[in-house]
PDBQT receptor file of N, H, CA, C and O in Angstrom, charges set to zero:
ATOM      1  N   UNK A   1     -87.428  96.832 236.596  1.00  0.00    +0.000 N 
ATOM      2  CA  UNK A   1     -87.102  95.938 237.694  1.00  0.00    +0.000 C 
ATOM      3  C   UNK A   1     -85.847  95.140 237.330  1.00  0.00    +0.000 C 
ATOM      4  O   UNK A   1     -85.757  94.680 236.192  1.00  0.00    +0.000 OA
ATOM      5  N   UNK A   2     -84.974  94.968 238.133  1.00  0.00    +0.000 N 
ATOM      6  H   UNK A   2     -85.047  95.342 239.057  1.00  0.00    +0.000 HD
ATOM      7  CA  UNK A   2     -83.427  94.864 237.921  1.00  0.00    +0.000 C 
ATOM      8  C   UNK A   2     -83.559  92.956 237.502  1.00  0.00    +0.000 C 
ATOM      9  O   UNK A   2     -82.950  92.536 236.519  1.00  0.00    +0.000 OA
ATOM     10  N   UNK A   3     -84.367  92.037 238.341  1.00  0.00    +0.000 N 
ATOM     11  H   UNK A   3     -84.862  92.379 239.140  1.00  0.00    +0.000 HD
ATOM     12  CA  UNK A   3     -84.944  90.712 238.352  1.00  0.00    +0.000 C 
ATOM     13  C   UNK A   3     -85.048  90.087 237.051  1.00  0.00    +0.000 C 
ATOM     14  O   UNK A   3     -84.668  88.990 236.642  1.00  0.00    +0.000 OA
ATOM     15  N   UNK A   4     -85.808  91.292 236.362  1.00  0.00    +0.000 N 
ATOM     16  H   UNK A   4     -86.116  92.183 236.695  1.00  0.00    +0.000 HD
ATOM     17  CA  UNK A   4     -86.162  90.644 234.831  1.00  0.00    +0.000 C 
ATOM     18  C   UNK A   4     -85.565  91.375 234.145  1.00  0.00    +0.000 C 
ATOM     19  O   UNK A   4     -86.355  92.308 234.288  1.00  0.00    +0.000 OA
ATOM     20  N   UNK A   5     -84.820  91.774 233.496  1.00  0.00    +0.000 N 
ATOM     21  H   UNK A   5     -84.179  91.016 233.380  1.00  0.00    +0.000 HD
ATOM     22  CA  UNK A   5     -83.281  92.363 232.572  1.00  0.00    +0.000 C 
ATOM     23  C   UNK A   5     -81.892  92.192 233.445  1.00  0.00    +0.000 C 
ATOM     24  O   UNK A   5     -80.933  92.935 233.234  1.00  0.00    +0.000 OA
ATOM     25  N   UNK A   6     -81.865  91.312 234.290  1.00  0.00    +0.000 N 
ATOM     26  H   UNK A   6     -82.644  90.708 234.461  1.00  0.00    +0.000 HD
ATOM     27  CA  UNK A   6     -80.587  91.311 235.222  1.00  0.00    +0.000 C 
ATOM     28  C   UNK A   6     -79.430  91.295 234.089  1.00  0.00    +0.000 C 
ATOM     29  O   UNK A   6     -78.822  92.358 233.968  1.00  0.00    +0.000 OA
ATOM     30  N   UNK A   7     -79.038  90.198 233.222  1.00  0.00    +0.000 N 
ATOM     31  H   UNK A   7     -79.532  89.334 233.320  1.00  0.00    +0.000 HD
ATOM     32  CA  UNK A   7     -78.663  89.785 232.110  1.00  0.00    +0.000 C 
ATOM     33  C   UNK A   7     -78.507  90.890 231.075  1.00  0.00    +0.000 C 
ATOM     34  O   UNK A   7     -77.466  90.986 230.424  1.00  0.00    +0.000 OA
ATOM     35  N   UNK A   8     -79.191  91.447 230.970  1.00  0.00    +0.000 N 
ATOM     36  H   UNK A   8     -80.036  91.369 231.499  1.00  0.00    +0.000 HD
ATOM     37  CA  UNK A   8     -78.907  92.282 229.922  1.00  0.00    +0.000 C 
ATOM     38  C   UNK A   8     -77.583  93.950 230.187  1.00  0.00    +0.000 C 
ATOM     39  O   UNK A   8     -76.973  94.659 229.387  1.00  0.00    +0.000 OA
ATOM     40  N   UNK A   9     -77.684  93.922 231.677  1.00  0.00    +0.000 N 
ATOM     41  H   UNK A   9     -78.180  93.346 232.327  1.00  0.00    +0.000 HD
ATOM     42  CA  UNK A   9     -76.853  95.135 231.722  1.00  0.00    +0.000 C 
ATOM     43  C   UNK A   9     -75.308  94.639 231.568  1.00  0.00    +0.000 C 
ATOM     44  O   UNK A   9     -75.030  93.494 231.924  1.00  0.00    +0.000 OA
ATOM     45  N   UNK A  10     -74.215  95.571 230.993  1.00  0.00    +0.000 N 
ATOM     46  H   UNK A  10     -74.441  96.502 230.704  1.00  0.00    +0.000 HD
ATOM     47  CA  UNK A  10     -73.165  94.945 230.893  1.00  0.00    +0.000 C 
ATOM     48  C   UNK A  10     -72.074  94.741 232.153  1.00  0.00    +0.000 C 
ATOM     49  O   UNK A  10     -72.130  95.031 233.348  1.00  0.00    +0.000 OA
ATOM     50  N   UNK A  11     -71.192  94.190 231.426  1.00  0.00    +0.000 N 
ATOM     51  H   UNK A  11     -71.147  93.955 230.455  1.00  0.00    +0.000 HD
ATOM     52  CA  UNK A  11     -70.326  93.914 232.833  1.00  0.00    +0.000 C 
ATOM     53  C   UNK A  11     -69.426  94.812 233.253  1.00  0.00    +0.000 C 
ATOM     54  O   UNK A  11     -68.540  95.271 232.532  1.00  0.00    +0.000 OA
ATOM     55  N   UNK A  12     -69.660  95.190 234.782  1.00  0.00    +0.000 N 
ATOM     56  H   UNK A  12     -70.379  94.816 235.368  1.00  0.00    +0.000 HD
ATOM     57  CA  UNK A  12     -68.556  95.827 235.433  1.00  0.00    +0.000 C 
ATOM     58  C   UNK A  12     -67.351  96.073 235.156  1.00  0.00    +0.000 C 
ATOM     59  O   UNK A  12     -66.652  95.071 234.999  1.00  0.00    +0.000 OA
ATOM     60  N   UNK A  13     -66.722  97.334 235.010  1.00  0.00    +0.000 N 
ATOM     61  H   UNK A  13     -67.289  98.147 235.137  1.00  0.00    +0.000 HD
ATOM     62  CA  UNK A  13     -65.083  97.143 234.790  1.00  0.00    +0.000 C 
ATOM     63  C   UNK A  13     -64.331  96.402 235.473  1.00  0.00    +0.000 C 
ATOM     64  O   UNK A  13     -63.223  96.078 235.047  1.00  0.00    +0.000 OA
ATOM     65  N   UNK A  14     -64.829  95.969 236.749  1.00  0.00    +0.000 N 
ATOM     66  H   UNK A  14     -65.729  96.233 237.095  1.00  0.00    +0.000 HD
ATOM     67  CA  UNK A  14     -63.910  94.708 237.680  1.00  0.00    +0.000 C 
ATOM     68  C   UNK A  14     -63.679  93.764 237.640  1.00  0.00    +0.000 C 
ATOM     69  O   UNK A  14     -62.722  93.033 237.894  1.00  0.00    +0.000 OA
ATOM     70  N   UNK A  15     -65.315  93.665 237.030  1.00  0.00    +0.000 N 
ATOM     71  H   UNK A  15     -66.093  94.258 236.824  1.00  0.00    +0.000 HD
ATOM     72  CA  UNK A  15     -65.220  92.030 236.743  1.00  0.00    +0.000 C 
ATOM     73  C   UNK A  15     -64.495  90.579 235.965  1.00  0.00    +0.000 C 
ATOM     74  O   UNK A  15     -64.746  89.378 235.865  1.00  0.00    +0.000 OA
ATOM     75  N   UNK A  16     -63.634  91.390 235.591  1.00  0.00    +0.000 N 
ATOM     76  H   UNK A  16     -63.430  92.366 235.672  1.00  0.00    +0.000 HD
ATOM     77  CA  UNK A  16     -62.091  90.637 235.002  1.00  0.00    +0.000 C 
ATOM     78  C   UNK A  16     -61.392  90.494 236.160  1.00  0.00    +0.000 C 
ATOM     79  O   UNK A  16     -61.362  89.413 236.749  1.00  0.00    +0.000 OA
ATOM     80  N   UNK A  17     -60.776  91.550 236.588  1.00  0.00    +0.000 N 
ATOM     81  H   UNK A  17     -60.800  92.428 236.110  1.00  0.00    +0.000 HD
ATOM     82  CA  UNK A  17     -60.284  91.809 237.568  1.00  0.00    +0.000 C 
ATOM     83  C   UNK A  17     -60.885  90.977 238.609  1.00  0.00    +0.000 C 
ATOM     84  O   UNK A  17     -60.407  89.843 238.573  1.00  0.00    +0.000 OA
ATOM     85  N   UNK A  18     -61.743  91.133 239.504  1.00  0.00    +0.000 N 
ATOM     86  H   UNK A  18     -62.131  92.054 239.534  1.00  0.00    +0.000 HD
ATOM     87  CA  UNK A  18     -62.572  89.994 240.496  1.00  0.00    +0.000 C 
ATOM     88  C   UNK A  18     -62.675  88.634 239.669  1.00  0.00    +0.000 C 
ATOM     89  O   UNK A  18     -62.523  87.685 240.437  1.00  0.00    +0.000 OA
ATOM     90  N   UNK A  19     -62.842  88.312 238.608  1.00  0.00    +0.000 N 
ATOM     91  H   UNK A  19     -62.965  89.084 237.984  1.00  0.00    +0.000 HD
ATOM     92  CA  UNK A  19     -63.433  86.959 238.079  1.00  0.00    +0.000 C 
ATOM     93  C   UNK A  19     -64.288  86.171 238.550  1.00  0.00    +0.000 C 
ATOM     94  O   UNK A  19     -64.329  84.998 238.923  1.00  0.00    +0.000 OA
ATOM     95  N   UNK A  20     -65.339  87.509 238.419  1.00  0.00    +0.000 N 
ATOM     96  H   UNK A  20     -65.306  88.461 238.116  1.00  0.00    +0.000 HD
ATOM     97  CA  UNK A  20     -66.611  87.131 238.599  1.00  0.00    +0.000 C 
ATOM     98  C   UNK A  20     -67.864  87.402 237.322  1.00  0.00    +0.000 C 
ATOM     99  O   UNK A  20     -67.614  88.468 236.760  1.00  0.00    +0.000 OA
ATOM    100  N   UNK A  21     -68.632  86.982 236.966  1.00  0.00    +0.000 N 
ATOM    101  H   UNK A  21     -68.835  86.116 237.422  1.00  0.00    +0.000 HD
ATOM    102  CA  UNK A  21     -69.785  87.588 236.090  1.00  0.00    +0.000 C 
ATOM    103  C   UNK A  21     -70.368  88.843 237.093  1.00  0.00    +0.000 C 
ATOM    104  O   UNK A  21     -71.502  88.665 237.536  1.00  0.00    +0.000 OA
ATOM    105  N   UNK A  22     -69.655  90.113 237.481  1.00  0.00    +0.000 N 
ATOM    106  H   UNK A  22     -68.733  90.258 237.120  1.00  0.00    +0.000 HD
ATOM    107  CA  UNK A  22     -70.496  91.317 237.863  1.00  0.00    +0.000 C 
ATOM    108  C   UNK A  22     -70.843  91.900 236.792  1.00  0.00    +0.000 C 
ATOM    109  O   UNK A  22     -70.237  92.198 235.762  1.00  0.00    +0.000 OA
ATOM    110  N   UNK A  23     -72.485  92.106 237.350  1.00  0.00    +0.000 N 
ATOM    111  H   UNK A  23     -72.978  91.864 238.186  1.00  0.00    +0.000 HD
ATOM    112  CA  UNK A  23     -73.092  93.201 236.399  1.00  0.00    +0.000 C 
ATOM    113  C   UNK A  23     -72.924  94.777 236.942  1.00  0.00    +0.000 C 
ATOM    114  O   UNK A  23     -72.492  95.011 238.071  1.00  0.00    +0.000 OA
ATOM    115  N   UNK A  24     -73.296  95.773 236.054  1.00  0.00    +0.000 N 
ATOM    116  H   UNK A  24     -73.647  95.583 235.137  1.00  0.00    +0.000 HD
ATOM    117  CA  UNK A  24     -73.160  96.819 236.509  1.00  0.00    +0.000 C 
ATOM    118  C   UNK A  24     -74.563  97.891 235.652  1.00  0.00    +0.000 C 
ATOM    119  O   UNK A  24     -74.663  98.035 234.434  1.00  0.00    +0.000 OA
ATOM    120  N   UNK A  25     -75.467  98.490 236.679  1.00  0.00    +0.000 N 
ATOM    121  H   UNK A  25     -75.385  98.373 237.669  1.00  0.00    +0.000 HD
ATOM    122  CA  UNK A  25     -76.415  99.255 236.377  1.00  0.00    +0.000 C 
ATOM    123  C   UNK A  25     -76.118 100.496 236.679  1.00  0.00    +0.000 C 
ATOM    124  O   UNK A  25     -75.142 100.575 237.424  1.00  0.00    +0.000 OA
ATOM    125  N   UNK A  26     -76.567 101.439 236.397  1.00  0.00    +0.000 N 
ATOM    126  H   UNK A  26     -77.361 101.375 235.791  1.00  0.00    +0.000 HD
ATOM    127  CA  UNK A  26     -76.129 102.908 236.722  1.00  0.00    +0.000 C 
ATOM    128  C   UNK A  26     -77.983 103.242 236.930  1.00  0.00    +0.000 C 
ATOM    129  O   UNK A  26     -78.921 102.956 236.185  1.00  0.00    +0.000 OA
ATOM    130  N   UNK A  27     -77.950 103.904 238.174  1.00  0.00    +0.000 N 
ATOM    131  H   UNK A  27     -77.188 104.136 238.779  1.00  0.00    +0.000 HD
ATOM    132  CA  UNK A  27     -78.851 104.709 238.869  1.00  0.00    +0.000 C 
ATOM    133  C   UNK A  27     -78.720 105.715 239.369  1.00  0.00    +0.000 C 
ATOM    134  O   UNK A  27     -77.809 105.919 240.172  1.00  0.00    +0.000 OA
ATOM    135  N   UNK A  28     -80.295 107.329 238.756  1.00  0.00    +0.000 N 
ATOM    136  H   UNK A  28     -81.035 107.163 238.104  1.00  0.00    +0.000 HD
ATOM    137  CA  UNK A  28     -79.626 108.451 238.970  1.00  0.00    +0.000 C 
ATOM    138  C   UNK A  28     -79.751 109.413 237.936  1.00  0.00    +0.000 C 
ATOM    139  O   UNK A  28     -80.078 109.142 236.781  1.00  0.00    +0.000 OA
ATOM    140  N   UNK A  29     -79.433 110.756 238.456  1.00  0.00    +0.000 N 
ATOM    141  H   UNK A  29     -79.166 110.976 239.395  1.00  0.00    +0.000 HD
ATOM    142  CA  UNK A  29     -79.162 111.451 237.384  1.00  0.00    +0.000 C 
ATOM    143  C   UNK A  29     -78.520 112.745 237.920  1.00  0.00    +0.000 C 
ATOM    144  O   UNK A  29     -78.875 113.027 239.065  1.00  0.00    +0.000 OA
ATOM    145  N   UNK A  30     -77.615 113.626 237.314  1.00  0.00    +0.000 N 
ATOM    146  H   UNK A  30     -77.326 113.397 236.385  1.00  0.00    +0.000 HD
ATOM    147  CA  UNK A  30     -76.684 114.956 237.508  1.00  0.00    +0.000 C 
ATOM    148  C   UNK A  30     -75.968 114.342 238.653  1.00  0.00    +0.000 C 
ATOM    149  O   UNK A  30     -75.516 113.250 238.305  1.00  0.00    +0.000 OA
ATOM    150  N   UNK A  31     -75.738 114.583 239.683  1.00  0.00    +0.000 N 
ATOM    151  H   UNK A  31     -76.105 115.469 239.965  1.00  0.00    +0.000 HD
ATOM    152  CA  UNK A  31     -74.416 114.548 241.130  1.00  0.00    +0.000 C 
ATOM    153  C   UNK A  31     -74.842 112.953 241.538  1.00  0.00    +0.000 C 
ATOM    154  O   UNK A  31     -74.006 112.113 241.872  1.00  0.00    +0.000 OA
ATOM    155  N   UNK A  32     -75.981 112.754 241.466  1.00  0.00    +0.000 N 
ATOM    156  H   UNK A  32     -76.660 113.437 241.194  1.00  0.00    +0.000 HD
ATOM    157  CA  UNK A  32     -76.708 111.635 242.208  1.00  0.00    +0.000 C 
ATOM    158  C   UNK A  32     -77.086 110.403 241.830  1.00  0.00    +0.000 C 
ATOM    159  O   UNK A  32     -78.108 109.783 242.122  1.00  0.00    +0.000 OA
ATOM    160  N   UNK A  33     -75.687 109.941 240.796  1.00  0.00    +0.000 N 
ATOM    161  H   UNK A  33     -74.856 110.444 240.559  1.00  0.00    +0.000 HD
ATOM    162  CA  UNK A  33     -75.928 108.669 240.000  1.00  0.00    +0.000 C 
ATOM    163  C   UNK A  33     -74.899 107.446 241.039  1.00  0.00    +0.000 C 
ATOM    164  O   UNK A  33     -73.827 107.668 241.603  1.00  0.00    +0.000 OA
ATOM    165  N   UNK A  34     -75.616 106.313 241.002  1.00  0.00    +0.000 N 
ATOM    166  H   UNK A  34     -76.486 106.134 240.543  1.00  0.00    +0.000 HD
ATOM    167  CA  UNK A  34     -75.007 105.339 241.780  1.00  0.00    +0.000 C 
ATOM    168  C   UNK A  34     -74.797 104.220 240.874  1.00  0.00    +0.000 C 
ATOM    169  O   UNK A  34     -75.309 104.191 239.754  1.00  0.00    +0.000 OA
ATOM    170  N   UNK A  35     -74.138 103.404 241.285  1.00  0.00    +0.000 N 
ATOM    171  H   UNK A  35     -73.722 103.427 242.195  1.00  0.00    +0.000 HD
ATOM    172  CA  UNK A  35     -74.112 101.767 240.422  1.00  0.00    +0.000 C 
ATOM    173  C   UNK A  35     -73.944 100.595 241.285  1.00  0.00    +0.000 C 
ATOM    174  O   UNK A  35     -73.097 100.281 242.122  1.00  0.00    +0.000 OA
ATOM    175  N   UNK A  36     -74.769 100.165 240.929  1.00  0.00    +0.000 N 
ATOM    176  H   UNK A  36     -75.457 100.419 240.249  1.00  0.00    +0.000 HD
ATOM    177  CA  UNK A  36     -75.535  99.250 241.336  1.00  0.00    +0.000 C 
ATOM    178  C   UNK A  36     -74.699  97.786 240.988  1.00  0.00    +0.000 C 
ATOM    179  O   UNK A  36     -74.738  97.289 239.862  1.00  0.00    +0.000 OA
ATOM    180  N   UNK A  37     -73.942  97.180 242.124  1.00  0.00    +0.000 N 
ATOM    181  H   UNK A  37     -73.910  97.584 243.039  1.00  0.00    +0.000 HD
ATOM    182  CA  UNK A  37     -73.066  96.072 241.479  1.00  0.00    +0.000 C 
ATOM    183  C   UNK A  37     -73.578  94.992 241.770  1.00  0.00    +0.000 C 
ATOM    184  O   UNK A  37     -73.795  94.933 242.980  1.00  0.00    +0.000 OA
ATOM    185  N   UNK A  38     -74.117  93.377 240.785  1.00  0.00    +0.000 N 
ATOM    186  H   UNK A  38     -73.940  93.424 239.802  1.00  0.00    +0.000 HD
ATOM    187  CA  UNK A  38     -74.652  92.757 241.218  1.00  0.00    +0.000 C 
ATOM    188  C   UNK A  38     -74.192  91.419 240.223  1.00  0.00    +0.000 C 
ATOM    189  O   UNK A  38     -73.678  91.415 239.105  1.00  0.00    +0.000 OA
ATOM    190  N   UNK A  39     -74.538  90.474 240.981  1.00  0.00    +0.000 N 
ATOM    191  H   UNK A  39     -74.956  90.478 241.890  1.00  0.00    +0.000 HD
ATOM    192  CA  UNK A  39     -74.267  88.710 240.059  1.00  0.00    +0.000 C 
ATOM    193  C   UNK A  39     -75.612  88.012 239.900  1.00  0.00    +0.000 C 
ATOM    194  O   UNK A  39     -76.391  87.808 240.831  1.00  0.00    +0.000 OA
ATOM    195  N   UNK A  40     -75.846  87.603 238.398  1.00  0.00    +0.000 N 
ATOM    196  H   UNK A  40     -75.214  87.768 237.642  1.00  0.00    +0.000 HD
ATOM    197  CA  UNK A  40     -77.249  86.816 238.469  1.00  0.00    +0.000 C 
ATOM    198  C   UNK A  40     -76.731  85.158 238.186  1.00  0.00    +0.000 C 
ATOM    199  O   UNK A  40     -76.087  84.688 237.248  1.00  0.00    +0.000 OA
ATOM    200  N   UNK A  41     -77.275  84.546 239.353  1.00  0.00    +0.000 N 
ATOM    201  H   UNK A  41     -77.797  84.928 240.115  1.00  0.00    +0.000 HD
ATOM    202  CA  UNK A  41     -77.082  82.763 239.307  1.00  0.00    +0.000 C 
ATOM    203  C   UNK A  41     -78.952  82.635 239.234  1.00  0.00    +0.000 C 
ATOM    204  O   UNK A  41     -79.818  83.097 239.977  1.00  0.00    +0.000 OA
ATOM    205  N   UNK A  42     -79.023  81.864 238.088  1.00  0.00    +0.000 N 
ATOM    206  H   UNK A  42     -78.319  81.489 237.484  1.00  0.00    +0.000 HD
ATOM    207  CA  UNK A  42     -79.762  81.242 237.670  1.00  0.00    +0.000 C 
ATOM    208  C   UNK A  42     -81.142  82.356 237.691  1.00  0.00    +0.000 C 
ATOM    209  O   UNK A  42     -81.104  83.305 236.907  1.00  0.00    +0.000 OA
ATOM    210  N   UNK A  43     -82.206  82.210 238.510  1.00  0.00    +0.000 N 
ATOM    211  H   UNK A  43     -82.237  81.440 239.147  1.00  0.00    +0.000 HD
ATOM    212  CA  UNK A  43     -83.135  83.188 238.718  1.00  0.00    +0.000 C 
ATOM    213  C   UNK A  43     -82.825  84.251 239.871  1.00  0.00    +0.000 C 
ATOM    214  O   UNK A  43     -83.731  85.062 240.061  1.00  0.00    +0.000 OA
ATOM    215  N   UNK A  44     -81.665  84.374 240.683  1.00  0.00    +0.000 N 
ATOM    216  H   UNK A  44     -80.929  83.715 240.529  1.00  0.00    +0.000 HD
ATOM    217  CA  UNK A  44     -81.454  85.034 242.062  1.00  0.00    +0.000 C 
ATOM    218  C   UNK A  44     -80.637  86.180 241.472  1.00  0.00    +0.000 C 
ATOM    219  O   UNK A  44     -79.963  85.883 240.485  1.00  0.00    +0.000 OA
ATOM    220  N   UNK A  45     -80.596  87.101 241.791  1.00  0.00    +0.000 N 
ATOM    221  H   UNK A  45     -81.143  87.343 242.593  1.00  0.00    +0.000 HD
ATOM    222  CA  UNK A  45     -79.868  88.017 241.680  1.00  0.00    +0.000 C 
ATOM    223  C   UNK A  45     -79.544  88.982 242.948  1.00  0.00    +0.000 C 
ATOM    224  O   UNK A  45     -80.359  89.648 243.587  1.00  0.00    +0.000 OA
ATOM    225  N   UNK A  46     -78.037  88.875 243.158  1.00  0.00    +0.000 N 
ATOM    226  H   UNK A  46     -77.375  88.334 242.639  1.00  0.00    +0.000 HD
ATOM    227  CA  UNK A  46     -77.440  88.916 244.399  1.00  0.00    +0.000 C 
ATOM    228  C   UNK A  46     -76.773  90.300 244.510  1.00  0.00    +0.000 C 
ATOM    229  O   UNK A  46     -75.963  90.297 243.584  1.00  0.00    +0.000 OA
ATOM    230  N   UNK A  47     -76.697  91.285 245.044  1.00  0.00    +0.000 N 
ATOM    231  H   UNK A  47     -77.355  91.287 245.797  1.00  0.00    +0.000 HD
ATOM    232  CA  UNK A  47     -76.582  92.597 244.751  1.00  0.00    +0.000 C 
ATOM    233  C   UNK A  47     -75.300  92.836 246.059  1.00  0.00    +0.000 C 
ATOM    234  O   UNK A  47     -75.435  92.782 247.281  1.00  0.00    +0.000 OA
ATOM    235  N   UNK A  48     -73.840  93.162 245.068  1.00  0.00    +0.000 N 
ATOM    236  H   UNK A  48     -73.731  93.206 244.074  1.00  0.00    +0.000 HD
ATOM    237  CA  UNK A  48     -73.028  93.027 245.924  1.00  0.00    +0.000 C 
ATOM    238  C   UNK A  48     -72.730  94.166 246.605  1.00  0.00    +0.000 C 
ATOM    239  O   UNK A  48     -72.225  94.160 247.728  1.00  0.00    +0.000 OA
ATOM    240  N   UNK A  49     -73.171  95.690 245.647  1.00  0.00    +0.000 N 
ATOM    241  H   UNK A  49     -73.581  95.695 244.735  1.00  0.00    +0.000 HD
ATOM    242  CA  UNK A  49     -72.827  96.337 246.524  1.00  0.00    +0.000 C 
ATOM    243  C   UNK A  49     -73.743  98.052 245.521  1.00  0.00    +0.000 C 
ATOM    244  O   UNK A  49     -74.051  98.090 244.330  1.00  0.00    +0.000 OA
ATOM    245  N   UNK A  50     -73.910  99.068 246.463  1.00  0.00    +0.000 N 
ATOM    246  H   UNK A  50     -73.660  99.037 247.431  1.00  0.00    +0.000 HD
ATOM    247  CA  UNK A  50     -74.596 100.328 245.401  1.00  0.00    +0.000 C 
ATOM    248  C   UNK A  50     -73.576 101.266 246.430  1.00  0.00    +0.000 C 
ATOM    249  O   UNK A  50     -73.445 101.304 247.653  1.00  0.00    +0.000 OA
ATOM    250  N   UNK A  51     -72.785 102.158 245.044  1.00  0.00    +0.000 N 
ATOM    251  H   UNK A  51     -72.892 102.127 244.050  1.00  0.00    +0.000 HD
ATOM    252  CA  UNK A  51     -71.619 103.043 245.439  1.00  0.00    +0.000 C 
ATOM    253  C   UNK A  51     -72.283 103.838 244.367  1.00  0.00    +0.000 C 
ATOM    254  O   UNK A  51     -73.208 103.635 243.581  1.00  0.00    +0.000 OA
ATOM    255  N   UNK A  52     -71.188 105.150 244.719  1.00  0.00    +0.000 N 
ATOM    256  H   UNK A  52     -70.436 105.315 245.357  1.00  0.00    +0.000 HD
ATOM    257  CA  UNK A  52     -71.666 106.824 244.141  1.00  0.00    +0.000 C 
ATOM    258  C   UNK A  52     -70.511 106.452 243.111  1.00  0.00    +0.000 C 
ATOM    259  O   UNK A  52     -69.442 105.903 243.379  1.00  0.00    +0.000 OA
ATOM    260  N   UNK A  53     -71.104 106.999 241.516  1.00  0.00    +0.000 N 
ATOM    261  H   UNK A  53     -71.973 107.445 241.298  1.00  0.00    +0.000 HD
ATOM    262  CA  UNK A  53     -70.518 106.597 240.497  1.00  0.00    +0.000 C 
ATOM    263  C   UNK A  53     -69.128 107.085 240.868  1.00  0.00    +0.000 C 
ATOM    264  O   UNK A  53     -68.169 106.515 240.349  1.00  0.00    +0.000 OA
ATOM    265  N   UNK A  54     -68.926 108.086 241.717  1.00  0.00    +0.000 N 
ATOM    266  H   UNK A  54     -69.706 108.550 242.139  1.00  0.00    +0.000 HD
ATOM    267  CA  UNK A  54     -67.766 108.818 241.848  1.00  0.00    +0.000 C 
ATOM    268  C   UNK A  54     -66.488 107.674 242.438  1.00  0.00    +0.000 C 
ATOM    269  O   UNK A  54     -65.290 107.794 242.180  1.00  0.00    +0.000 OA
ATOM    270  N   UNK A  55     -67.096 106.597 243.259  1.00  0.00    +0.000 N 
ATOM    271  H   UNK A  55     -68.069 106.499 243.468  1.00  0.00    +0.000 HD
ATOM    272  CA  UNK A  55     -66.481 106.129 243.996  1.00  0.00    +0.000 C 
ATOM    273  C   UNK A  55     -65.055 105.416 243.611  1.00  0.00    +0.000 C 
ATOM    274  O   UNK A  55     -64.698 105.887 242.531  1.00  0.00    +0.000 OA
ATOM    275  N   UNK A  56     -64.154 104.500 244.071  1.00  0.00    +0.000 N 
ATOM    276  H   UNK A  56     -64.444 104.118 244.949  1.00  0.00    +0.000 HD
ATOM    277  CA  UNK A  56     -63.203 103.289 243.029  1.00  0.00    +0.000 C 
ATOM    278  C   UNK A  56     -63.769 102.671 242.969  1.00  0.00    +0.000 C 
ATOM    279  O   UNK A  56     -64.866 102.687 243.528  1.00  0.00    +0.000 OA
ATOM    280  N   UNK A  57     -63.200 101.488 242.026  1.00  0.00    +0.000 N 
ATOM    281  H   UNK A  57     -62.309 101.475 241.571  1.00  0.00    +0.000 HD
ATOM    282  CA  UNK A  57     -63.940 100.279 241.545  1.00  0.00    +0.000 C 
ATOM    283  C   UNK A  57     -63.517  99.389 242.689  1.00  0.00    +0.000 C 
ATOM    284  O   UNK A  57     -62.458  99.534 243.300  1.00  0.00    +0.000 OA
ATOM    285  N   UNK A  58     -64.724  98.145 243.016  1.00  0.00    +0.000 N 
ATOM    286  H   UNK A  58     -65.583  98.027 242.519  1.00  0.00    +0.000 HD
ATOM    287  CA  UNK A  58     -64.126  97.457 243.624  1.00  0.00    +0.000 C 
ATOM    288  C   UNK A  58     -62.957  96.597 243.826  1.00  0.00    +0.000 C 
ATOM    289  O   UNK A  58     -62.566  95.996 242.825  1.00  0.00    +0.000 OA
ATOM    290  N   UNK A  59     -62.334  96.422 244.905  1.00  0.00    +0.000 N 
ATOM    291  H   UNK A  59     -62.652  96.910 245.718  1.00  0.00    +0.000 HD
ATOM    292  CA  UNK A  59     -61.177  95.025 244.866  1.00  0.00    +0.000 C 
ATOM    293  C   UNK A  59     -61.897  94.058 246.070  1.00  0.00    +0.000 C 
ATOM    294  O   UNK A  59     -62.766  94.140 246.938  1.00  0.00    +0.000 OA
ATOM    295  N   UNK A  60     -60.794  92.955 245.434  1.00  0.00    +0.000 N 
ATOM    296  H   UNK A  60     -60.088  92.888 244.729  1.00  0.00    +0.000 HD
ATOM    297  CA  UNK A  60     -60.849  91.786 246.287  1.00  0.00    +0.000 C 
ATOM    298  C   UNK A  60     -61.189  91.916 247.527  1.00  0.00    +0.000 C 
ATOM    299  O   UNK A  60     -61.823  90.980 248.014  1.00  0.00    +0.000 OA
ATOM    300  N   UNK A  61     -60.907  92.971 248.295  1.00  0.00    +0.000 N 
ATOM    301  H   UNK A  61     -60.392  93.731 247.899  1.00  0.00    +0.000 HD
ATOM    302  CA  UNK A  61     -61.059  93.327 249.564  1.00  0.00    +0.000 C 
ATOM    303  C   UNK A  61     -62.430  93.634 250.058  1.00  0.00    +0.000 C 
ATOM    304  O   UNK A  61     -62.777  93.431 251.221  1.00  0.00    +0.000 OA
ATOM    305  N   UNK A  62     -63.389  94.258 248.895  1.00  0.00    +0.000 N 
ATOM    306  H   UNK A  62     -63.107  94.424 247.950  1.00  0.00    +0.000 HD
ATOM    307  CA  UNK A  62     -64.054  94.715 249.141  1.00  0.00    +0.000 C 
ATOM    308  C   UNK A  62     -65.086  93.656 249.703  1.00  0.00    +0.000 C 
ATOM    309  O   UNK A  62     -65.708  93.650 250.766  1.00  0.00    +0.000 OA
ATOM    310  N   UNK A  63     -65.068  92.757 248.641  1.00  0.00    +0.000 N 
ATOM    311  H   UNK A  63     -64.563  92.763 247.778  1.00  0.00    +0.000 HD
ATOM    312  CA  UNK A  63     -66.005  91.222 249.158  1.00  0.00    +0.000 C 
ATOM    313  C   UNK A  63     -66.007  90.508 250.201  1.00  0.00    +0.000 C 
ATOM    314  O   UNK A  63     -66.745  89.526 250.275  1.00  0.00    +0.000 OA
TER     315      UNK A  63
């Protein structure tokens, strides 16, 4: 459950780039892996966006 290890997955390649704390999970397996982009404030964890690993990374725009 993403809630209780939110913290532990590492950070997004964007997230310099955005300057934000995004996390990044990978979900999936062979053609059908996604990632899962998300920010944890305090106990909430806010899930900004789930793209096909294939996809670009996000920009500014995307938010």
């Amino acid at each position: 459950m993403l809630a209780k290890d939110a913290r532990s997955w590492p950070e997004a390649d964007e997230a310099a780039l955005l300057e934000l704390d995004l996390r990044c999970r990978t979900v999936g397996r062979g053609r059908h892996v996604y990632r899962v982009l998300f920010t944890v404030d305090g106990g909430t964890v806010d899930v900004f966006r789930i793209i096909h690993a294939a996809q670009d990374y996000l920009t500014e725009d995307d938010l």
